[in-house]
PAMI-520364 format. One line per field, with one value per residue: z, y, x of N, C-alpha, C in turn; residue in one letter. Coordinates in Angstrom, 1 decimal. Atoms other than C-alpha are relative to their C-alpha. Layout:
n_z: (Z;...)
n_y: (Y;...)
n_x: (X;...)
ca_z: (Z;...)
ca_y: (Y;...)
ca_x: (X;...)
c_z: (Z;...)
c_y: (Y;...)
c_x: (X;...)
type: (A;...)
This chain:
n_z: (0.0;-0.4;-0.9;0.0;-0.2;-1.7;-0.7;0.4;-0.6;-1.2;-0.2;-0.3;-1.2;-0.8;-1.3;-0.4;-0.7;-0.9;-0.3;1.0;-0.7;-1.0;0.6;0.9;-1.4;-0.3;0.9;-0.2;-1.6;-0.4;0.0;1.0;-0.1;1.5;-0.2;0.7;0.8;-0.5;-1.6;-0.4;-1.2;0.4;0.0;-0.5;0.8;0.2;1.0;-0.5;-0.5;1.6;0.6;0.0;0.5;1.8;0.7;1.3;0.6;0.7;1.1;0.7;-0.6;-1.6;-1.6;-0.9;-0.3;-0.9;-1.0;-0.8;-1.5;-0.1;-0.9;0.6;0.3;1.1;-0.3;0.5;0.1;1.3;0.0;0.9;0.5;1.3;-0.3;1.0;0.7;1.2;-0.1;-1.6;-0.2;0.8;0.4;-1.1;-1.5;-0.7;0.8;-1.1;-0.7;-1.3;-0.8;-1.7;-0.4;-0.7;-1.4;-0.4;-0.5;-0.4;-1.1;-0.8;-0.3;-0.8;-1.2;-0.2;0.9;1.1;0.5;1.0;0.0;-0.3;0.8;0.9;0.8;0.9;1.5;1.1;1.8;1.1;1.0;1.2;0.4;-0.9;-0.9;-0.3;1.1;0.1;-1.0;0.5;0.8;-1.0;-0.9;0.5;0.7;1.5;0.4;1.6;0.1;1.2;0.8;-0.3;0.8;-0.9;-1.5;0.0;-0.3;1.0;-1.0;0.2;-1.1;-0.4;0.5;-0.2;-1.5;-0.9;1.2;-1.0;-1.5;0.8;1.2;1.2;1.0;-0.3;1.6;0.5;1.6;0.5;-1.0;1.6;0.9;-1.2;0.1;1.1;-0.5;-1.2;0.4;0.6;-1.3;-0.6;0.6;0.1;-1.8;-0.2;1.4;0.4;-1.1;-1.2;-0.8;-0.8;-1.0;-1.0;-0.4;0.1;-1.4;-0.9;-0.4;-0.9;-1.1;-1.2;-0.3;-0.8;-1.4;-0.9;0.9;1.7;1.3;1.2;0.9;1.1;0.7;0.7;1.3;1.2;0.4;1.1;0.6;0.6;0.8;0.6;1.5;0.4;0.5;0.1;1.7;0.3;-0.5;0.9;-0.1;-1.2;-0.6;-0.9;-0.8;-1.1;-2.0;-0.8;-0.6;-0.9;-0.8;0.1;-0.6;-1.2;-0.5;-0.3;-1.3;-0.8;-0.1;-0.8;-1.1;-0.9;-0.3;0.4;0.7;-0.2;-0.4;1.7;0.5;0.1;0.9;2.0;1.1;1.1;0.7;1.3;1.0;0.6;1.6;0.3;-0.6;0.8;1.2;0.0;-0.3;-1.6;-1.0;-1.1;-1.5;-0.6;-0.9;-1.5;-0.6;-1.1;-0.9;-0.3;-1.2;-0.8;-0.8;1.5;0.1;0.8;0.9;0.5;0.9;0.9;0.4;1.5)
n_y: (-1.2;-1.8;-0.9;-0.8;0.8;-0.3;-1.6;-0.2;0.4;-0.7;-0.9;0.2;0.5;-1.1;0.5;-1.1;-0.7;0.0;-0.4;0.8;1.6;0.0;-0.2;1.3;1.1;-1.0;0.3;2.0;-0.2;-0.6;0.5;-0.4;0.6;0.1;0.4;1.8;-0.5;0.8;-0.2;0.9;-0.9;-0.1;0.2;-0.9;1.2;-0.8;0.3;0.3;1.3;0.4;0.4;1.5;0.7;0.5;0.2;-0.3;0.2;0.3;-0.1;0.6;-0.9;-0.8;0.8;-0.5;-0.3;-1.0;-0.6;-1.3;0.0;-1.0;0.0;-0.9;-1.9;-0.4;0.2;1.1;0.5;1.0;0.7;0.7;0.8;0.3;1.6;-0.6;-0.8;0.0;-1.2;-0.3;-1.4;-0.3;-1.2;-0.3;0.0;1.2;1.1;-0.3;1.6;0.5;1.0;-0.1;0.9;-0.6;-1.2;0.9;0.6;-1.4;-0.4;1.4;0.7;-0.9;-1.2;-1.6;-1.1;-0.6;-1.7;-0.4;0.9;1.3;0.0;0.0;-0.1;0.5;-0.5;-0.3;0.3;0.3;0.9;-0.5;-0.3;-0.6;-0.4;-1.2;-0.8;0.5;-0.6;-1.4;0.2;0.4;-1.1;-1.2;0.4;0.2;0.9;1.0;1.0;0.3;1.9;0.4;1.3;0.8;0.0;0.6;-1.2;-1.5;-1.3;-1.6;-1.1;-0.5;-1.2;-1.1;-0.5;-0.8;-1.5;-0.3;0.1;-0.5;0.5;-0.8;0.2;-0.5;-0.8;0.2;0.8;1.8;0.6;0.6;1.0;1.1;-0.1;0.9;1.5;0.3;0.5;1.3;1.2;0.1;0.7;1.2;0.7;0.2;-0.5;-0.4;-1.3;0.9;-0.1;-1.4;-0.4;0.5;-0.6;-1.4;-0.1;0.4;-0.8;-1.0;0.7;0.1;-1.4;-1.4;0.6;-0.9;-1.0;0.0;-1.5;-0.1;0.6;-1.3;-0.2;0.8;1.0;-1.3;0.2;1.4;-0.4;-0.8;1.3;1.1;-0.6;-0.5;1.1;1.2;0.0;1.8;0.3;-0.8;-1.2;0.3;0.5;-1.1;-0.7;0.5;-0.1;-1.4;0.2;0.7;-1.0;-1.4;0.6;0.5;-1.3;-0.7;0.9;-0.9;-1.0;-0.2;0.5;-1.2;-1.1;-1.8;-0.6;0.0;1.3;0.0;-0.2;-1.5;0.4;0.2;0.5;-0.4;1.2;-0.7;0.7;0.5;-0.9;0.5;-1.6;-1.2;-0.1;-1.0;1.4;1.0;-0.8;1.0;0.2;-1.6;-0.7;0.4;-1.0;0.0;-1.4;-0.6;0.0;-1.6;0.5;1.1;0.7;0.4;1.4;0.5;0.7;-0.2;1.1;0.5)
n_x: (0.8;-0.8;0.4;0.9;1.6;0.6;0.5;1.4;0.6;-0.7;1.2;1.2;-0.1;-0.6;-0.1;0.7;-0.3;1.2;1.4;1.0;-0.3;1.2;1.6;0.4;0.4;0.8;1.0;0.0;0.4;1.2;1.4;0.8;1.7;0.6;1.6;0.6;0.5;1.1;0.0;-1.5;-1.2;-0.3;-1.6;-1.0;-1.2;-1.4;-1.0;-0.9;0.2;0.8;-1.2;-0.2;0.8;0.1;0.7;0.1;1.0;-0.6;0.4;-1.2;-1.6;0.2;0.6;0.0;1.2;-0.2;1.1;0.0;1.1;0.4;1.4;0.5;-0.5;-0.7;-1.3;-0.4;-0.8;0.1;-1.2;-0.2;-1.0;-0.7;-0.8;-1.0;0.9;-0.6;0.0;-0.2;0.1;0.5;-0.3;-1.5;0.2;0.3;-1.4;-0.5;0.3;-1.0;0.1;0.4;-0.7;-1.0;0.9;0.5;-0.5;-0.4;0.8;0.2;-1.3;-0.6;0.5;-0.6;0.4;-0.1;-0.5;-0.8;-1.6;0.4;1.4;-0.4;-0.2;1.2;-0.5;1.3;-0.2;0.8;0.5;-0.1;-1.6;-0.6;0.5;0.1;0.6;1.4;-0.2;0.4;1.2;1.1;0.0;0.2;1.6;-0.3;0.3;-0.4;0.0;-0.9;1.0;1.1;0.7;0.3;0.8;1.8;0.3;-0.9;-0.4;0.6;0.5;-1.0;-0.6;1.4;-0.1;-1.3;0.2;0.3;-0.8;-0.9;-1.3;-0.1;-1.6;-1.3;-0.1;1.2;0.2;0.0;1.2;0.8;0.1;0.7;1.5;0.6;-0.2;0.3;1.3;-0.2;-0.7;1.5;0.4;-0.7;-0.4;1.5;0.6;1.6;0.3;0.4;-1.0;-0.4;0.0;-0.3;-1.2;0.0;0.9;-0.6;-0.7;0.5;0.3;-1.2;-0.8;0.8;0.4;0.1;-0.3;1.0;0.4;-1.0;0.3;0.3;-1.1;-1.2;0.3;0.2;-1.3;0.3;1.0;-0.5;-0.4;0.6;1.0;-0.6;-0.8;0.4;-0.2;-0.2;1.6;0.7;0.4;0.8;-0.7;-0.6;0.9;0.3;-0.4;-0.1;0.9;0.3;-0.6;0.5;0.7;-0.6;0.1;1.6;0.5;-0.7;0.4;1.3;-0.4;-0.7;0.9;-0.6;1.2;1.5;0.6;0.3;0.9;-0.6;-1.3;0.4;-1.2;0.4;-0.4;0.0;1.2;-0.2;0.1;1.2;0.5;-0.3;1.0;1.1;1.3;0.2;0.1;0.4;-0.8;0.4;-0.8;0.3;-0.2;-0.5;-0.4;-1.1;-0.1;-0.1;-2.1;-0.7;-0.6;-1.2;0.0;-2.0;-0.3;0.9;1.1;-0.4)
ca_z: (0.0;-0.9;1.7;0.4;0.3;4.4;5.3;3.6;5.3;8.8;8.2;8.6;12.2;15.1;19.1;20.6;22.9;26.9;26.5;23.9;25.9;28.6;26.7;25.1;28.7;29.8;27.0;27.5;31.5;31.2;31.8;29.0;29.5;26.6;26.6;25.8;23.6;24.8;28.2;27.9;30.9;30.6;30.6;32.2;30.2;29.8;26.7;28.3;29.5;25.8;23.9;24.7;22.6;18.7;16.6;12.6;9.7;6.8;3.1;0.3;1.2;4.8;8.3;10.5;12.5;14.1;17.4;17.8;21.3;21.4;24.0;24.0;24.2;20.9;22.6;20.3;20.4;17.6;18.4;15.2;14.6;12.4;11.5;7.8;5.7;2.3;2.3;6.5;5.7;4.2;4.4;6.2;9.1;9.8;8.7;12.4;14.1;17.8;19.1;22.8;23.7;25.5;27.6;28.4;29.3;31.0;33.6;34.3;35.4;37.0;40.5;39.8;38.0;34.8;34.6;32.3;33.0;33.8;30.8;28.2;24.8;22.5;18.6;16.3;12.3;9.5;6.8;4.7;5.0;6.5;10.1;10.5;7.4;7.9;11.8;10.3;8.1;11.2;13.4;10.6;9.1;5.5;3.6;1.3;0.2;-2.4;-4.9;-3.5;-5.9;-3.3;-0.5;-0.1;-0.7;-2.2;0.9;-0.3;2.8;4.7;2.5;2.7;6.9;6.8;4.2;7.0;10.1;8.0;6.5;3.5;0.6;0.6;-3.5;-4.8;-8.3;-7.4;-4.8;-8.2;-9.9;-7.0;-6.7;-9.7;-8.4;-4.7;-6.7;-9.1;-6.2;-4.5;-6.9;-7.5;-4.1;-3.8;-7.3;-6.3;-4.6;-1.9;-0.9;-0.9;1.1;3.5;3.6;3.3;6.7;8.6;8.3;9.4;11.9;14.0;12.5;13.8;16.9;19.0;15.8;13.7;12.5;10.8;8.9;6.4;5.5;4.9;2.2;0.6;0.4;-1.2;-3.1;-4.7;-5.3;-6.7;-9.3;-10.2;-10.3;-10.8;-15.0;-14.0;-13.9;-16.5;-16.9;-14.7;-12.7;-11.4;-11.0;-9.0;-6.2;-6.2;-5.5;-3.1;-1.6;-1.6;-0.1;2.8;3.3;3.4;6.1;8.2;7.8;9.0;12.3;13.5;13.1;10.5;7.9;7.6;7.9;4.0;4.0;3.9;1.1;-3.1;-5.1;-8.3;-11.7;-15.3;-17.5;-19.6;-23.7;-24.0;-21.3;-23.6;-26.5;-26.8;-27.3;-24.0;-21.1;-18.9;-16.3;-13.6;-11.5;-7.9;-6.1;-3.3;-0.1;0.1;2.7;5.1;6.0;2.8;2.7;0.8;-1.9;-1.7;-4.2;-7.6;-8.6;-11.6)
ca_y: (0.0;3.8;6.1;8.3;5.5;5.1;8.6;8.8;6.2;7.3;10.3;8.4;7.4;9.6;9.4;11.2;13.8;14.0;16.1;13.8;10.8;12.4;13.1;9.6;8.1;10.6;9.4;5.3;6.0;8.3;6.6;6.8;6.4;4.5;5.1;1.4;2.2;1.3;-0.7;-1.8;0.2;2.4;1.4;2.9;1.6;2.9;2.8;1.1;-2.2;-2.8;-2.7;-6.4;-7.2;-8.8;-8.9;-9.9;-9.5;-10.8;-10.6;-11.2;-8.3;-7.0;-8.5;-6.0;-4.7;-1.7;-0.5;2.8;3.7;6.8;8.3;10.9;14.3;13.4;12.1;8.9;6.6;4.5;1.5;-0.1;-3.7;-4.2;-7.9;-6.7;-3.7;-2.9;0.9;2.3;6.0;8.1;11.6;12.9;13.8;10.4;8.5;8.7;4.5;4.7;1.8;1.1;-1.7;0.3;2.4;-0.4;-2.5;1.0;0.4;-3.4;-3.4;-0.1;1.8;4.6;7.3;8.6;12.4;13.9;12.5;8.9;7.8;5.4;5.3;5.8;5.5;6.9;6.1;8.1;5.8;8.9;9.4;12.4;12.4;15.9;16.8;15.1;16.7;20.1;19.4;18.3;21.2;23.5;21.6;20.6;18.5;16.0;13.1;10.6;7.2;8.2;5.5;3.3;4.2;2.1;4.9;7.4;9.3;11.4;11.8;12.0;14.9;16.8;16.3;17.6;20.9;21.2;21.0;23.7;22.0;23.7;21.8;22.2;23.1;23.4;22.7;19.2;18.2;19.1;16.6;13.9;15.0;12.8;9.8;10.2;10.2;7.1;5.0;5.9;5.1;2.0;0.8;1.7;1.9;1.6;4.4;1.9;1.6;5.2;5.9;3.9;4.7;8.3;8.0;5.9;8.0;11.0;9.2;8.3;11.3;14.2;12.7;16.1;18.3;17.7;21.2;20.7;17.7;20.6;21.6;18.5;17.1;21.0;20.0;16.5;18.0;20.5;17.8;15.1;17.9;19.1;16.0;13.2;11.7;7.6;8.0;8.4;11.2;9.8;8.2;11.3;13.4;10.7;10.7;14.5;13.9;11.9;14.1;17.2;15.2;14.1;17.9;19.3;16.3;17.7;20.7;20.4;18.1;21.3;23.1;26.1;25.6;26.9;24.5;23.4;24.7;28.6;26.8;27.6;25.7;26.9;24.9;25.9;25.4;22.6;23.7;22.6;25.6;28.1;27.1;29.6;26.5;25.0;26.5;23.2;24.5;27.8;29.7;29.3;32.7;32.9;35.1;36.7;35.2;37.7;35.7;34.5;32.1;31.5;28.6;26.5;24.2;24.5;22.8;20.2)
ca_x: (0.0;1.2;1.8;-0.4;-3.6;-2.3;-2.6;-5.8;-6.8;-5.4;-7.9;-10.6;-9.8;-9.2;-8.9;-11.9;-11.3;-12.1;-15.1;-16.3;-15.7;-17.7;-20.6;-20.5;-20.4;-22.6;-25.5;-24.6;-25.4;-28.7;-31.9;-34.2;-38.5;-39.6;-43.3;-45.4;-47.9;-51.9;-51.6;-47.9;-45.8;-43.7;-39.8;-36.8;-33.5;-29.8;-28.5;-25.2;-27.1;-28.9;-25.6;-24.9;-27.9;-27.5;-30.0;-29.6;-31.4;-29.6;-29.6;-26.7;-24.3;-25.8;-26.1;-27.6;-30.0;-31.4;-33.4;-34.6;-36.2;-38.3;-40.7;-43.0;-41.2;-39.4;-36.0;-34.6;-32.0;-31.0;-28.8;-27.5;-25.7;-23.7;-22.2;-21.3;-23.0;-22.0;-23.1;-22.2;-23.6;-25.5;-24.4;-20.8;-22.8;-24.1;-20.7;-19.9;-18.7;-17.5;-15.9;-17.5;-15.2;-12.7;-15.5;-17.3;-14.6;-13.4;-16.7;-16.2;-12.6;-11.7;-12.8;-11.3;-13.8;-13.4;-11.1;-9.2;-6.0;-7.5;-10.1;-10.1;-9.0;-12.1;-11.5;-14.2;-14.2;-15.9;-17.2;-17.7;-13.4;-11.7;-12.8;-12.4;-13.7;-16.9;-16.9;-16.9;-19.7;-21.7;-20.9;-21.1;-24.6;-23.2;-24.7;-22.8;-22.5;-21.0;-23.1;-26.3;-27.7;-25.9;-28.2;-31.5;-33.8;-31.1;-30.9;-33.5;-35.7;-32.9;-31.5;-35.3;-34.9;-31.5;-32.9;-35.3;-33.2;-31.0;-28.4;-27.2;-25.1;-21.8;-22.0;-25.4;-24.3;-23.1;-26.2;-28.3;-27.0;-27.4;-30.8;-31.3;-29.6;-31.2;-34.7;-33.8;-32.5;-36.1;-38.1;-36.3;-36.5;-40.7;-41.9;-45.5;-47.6;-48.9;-45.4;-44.1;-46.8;-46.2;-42.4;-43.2;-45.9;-43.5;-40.7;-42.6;-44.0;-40.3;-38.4;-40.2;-41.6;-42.1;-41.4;-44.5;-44.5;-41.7;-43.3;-45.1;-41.9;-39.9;-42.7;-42.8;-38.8;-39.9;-42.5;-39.7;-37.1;-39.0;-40.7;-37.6;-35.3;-37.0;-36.4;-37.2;-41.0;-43.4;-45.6;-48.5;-46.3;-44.8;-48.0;-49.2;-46.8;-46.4;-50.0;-49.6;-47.2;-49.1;-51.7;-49.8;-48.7;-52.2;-52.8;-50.0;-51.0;-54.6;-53.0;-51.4;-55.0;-53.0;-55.7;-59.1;-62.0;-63.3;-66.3;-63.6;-61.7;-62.5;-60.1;-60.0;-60.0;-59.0;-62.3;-62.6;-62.4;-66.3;-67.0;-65.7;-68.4;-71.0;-73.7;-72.8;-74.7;-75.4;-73.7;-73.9;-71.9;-72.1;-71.8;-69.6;-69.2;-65.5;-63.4;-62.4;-58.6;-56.6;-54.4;-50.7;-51.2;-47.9;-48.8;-50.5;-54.0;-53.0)
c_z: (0.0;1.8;0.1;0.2;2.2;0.2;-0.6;0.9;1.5;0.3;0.6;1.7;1.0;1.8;0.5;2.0;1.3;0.0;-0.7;0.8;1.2;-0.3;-0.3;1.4;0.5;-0.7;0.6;1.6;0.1;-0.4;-1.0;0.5;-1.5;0.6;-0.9;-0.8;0.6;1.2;0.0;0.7;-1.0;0.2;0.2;-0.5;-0.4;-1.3;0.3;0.2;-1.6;-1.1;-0.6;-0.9;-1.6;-0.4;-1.8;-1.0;-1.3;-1.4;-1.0;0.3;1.4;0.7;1.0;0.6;0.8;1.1;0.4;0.9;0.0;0.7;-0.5;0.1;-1.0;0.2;-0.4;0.0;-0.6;0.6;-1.4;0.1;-0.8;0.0;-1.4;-1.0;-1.2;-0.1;1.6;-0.1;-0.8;-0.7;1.1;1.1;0.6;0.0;1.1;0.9;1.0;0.4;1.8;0.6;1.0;1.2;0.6;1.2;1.5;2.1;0.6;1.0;0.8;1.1;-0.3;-0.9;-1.0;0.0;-1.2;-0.1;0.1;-0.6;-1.1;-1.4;-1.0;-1.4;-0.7;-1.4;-0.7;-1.2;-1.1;-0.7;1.3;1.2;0.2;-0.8;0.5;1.6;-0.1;-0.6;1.1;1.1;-1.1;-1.0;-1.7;-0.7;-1.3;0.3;-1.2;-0.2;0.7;-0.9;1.1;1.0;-0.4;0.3;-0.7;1.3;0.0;1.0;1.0;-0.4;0.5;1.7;0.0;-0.6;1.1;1.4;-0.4;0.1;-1.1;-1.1;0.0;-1.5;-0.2;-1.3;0.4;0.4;-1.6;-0.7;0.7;-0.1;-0.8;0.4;1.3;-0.9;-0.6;0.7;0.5;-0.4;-0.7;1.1;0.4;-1.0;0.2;1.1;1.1;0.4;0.1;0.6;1.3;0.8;0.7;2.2;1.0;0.4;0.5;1.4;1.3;-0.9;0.3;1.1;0.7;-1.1;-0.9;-0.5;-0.4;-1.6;-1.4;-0.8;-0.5;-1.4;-0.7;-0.7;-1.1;-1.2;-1.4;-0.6;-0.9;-1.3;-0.5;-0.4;-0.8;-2.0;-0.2;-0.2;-1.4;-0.1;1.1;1.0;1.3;0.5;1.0;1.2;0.1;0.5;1.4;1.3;0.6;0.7;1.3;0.8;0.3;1.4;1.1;0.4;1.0;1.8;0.3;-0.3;-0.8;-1.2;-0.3;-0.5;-1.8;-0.4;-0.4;-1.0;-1.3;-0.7;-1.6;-0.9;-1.2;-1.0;-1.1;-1.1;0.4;0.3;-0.6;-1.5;0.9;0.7;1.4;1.3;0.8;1.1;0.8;1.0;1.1;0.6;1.0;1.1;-0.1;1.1;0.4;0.0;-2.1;0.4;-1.3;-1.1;0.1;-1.0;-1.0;-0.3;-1.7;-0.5)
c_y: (1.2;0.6;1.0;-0.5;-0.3;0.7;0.3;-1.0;0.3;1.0;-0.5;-0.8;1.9;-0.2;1.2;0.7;-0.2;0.5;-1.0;-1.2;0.1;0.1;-1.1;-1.0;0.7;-0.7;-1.7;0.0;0.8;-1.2;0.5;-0.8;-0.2;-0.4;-1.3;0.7;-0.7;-0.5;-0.4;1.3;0.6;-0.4;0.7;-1.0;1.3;-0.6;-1.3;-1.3;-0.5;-0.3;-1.2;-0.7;-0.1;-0.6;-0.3;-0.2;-0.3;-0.1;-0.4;0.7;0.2;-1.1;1.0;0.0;1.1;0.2;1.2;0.0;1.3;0.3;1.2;1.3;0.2;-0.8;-1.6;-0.2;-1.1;-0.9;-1.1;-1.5;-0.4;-1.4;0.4;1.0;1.1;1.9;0.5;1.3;0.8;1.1;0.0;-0.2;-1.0;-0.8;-0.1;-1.7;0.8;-1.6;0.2;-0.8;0.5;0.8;-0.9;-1.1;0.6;-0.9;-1.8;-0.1;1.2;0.5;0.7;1.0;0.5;0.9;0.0;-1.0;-1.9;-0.3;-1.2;0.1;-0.1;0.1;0.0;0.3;0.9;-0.6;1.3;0.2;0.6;0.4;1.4;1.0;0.3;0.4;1.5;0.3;0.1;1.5;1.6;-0.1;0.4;-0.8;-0.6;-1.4;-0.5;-1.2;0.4;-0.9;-1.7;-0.5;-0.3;0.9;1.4;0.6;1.0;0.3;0.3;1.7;1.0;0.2;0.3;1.8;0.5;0.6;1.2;-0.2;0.7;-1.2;0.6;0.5;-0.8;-0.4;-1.5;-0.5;0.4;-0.7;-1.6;-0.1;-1.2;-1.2;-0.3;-0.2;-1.2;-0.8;0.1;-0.6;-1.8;-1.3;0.1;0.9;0.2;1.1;-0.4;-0.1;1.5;0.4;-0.5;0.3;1.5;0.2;-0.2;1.2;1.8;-0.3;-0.2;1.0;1.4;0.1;1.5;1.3;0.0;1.1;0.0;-1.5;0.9;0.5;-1.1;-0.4;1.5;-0.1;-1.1;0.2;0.8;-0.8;-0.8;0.9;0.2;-0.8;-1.2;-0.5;-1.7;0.1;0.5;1.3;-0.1;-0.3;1.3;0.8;-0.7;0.3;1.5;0.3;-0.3;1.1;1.7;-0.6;0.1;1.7;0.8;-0.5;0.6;1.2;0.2;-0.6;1.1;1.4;1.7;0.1;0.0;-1.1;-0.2;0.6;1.8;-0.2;-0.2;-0.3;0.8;-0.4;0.4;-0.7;-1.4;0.4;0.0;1.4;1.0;0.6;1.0;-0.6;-0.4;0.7;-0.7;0.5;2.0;0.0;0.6;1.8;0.3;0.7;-0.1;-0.6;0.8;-0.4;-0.6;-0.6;-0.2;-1.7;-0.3;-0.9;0.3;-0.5;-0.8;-0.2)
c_x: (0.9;-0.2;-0.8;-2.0;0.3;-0.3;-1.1;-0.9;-0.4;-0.5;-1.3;-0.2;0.3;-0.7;-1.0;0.8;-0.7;-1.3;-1.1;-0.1;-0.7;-1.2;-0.4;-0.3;-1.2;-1.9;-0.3;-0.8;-1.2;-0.7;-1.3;-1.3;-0.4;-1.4;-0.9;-1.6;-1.9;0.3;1.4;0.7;1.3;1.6;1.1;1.4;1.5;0.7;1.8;-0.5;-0.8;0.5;0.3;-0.7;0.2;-1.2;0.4;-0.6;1.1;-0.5;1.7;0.6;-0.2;-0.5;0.4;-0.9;-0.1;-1.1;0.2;-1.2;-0.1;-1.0;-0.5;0.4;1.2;1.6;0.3;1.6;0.0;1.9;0.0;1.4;0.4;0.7;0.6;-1.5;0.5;0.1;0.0;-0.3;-0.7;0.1;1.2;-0.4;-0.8;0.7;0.6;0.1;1.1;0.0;-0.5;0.6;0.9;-1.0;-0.8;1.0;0.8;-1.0;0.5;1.5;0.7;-0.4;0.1;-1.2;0.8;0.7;1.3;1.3;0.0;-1.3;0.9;0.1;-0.8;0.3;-1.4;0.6;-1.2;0.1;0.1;1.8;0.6;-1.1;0.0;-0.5;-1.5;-0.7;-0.1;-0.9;-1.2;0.1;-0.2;-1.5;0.0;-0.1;0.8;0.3;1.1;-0.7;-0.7;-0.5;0.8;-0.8;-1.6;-0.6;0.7;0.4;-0.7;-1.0;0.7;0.9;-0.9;0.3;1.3;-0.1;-0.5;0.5;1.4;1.2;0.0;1.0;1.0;0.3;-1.9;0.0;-0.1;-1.6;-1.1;-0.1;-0.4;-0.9;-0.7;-0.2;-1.0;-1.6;-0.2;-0.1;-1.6;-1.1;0.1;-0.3;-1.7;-0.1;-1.8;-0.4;-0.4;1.6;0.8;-0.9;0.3;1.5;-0.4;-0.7;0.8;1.1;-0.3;-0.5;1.7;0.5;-0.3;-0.9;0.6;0.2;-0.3;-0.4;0.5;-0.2;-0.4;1.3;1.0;-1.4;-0.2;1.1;-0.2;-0.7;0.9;0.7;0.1;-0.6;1.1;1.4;-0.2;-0.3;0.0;-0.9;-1.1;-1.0;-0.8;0.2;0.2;-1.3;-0.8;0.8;0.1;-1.5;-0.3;1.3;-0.7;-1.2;0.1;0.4;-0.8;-0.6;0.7;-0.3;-1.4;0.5;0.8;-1.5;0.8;-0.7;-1.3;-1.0;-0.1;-0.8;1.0;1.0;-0.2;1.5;-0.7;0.5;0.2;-1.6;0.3;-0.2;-1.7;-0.5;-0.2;-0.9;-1.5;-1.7;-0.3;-0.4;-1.1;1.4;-0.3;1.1;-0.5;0.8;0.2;0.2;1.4;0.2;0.7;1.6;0.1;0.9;1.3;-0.2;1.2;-0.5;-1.1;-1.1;0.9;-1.2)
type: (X;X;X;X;X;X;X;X;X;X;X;X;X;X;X;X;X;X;X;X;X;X;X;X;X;X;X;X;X;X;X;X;X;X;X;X;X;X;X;X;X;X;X;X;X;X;X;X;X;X;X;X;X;X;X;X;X;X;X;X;X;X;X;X;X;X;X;X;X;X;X;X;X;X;X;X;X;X;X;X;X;X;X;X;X;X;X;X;X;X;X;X;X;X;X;X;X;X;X;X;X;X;X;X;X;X;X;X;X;X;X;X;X;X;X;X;X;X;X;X;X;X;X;X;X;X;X;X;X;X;X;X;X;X;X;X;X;X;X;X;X;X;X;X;X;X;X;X;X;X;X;X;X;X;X;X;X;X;X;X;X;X;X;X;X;X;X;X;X;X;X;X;X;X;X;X;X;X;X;X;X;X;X;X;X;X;X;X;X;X;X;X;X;X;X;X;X;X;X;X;X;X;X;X;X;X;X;X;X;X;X;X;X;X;X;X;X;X;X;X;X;X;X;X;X;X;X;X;X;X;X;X;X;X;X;X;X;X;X;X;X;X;X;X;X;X;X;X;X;X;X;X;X;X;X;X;X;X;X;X;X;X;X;X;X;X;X;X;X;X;X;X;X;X;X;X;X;X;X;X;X;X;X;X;X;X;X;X;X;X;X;X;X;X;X;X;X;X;X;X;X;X)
């Protein structure tokens, strides 16, 4: 191997710091309430004792699995195992593996408390590369990536909740051309509309847990995207799911009570040709009261 493919490699490693190594013990040792859903109790659990647990789901390249625990004021924790997984990331700022072997083994075998000068040796890997690159991204909220068409899904509602949560691309030309791939890959992966909704629901469902006003804005994000990238889908194809998206955003919308009831609501439709004949006057015009409040159209009638 070059010296230049080690040290590239050698980036992608790096010895976390004490504050980080207290925060990381800090998290493994808080007590999380997972609320049971109907009559099942609710659960008090430390990240740190749940570790030990393997689960795998297996397939021809991947053997993983994942559990996220989330209660009700939004606070989740996602424990992933990994046994082997072909793609480990999706964007820089989730390309983030600590080993826990050393802080664990840290609690079984020492008395002494944790400080500065007496801690041990935690090593954290980014998958996307340069650890510190991909660390500056995250603290400075920069979105990129690399082969979205690797990632089950694309990465594309992931991208929309990171547009939301203001992330910015780190070059807007490139991320326009991704765009394409993160849509292909999606479609690819749930071609029918019975399964993007279902994706679509779920993942609103556990990633915005305490911060469903921000759902409205990630499918206005999806909504823009998918119109504007999307070149796998046939014509009907596509105005279906932006349907179905625009849909789902109206639904949101009314679950936060921000718009008026229906009966305060005139859509309005372009005539059909026929209308416009002189002859044709099977039809009448319905004469409305003014409503007093207006409302911002975000999306067009088709």
């Amino acid at each position: 191997m070059s010296s230049g493919a080690v040290s590239e490699q050698s980036r992608r490693f790096s010895v976390l710091s004490w504050p980080q190594v207290q925060r990381l013990d800090s998290i493994l040792g808080e007590t999380v309430p997972i609320h049971g859903r109907g009559n099942f109790p609710t659960l008090s659990v430390q990240p740190r004792q749940i570790v030990q647990k393997l689960v795998k789901v297996c397939n021809d390249t991947d053997r993983w699995s994942l559990i996220s625990l989330s209660n009700n004021t939004g606070k989740n924790v996602e424990l992933k195992f990994v046994d082997s997984l072909r793609r480990q990331f999706e964007f820089s700022v989730d390309s983030f593996q600590i080993s826990l072997d050393s802080l664990l083994l840290f609690d079984k075998c020492s008395q002494t408390p944790m400080s500065e000068s007496f801690h041990p040796t935690v090593l954290g890997e980014s998958m996307y590369g340069d650890f510190e690159e991909a660390l500056d991204h995250l603290r400075n909220k920069i979105i990129a990536t690399r082969s979205p068409e690797e990632i089950r899904g694309g990465g594309l509602l992931k991208y929309c909740d990171l547009r939301v949560r203001g992330f910015r691309p780190r070059s807007e030309a490139e991320m326009k051309s991704l765009q394409r791939y993160m849509c292909s890959r999606f479609f690819i992966d749930f071609p029918d509309i019975s399964e993007q909704q279902r994706k679509l629901e779920a993942y609103l469902q556990n990633h915005f847990m305490g911060m469903e006003h921000k759902r409205y804005d990630c499918l206005v994000t999806l909504h823009s995207v998918v119109d504007e990238s999307t070149v796998c889908l046939m014509g009907h194809e596509r105005r279906q799911t932006l349907n179905l998206i625009a849909t789902l955003a109206l639904r949101a919308l009314a679950e936060q009570n921000a718009i008026p009831t229906v009966t305060n609501v005139t859509c309005y439709y372009q005539p059909a040709p026929y209308v416009r004949d002189r002859n044709f006057n099977n039809y009448y015009i319905a004469h409305l009261q003014p409503c007093r409040n207006t409302y911002r159209t975000w999306l067009p009638c088709n």
